[in-house]
C-alpha positions in Angstrom: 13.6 -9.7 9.9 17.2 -8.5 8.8 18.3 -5.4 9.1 16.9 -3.5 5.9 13.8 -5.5 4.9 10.5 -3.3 4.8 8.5 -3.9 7.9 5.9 -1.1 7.6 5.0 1.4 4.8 2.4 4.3 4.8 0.6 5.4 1.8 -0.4 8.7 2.0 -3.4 9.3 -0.7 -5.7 12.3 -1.4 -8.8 9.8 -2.2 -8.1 6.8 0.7 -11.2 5.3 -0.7 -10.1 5.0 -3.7 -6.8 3.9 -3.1 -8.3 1.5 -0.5 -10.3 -0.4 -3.4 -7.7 -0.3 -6.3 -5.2 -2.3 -4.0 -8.1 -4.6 -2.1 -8.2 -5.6 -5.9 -4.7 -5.6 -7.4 -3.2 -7.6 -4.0 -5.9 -8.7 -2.2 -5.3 -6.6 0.6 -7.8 -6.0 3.9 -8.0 -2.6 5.9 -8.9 -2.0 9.2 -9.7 1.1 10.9 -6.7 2.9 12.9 -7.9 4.9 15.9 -5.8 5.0 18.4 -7.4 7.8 20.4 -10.9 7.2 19.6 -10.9 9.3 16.4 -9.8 7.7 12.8 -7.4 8.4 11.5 -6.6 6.1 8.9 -6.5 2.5 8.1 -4.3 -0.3 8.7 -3.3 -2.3 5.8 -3.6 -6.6 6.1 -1.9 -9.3 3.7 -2.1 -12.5 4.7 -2.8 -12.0 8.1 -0.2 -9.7 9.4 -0.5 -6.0 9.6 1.8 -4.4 7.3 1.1 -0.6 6.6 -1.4 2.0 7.1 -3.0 4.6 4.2 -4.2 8.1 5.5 -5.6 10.9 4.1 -2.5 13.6 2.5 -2.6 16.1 4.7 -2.1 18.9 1.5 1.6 19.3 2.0 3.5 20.5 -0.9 5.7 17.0 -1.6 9.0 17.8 -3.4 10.0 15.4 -6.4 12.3 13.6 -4.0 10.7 10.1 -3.3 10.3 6.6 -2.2 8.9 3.7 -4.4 8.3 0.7 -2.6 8.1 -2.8 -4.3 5.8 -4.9 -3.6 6.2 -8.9 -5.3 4.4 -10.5 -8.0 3.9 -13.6 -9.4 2.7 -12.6 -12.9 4.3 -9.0 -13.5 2.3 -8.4 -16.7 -0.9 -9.6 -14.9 -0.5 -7.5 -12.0 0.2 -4.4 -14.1 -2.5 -5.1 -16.5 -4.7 -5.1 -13.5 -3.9 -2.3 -12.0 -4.6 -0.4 -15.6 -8.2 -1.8 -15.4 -8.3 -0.6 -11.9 -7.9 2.4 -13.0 -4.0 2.9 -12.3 -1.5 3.8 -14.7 1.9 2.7 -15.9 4.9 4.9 -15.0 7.6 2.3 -16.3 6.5 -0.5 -18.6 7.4 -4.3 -17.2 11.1 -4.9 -18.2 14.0 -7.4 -16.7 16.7 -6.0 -15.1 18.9 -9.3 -14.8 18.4 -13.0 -13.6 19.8 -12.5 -10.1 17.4 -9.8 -9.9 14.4 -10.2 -11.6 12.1 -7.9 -13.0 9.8 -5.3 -12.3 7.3 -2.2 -13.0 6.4 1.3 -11.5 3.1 2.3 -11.0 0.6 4.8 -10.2 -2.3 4.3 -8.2 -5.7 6.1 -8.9 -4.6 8.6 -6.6 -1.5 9.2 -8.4 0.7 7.3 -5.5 3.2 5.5 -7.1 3.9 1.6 -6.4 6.6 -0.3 -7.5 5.8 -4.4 -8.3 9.0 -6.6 -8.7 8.9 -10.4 -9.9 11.6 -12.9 -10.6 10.3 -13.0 -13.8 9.2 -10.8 -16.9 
């Protein structure tokens, strides 16, 4: 991988469960169970056969309003965001293009109220 791509993200949720079903749905995404000393601790998130993240349980922490969003790619922008509505997510930042170099994308929220960013070349 080059220097800068995203090779592992956590999501850090206050309903794992739920957050666990919402993206099974929206990308198809498997979960294993992390327990690296016997104990879980979370669970290891799967697309397309390689490991690429983990979602725990928030441990309660106040968060501050600094943040990172990552995006994750679409094929069908509008699809994906109108699924994740159904699912029970909501729409921080409507679908819009930034450019044709760049593409376009969307912010999300996850049931939990973890927010997701999904980025296709087209609107």
């Amino acid at each position: 991988m080059p220097t800068g791509s995203v090779e592992w993200f956590d999501i850090r949720t206050p309903d794992p469960e739920t957050a666990k079903a919402f993206y099974a749905e929206l990308f198809a995404w498997t979960f294993q169970p992390f327990a690296p000393l016997g104990e879980v601790i979370g669970a290891t998130i799967w697309h397309d056969g390689k490991e690429i993240g983990m979602i725990t349980q928030a441990d309660g922490a106040v968060v501050g309003t600094a943040s990172t969003v990552l995006f994750v790619y679409s094929e069908n922008l509008r699809g994906t965001v109108e699924q994740a509505v159904k699912l029970g997510g909501t729409v921080r930042s409507e679908p819009s293009m930034m450019d044709a170099e760049s593409g376009a994308f969307a912010e999300l929220a996850d049931p939990t109220g973890v927010p997701i960013g999904v980025w296709s070349m087209t609107l």
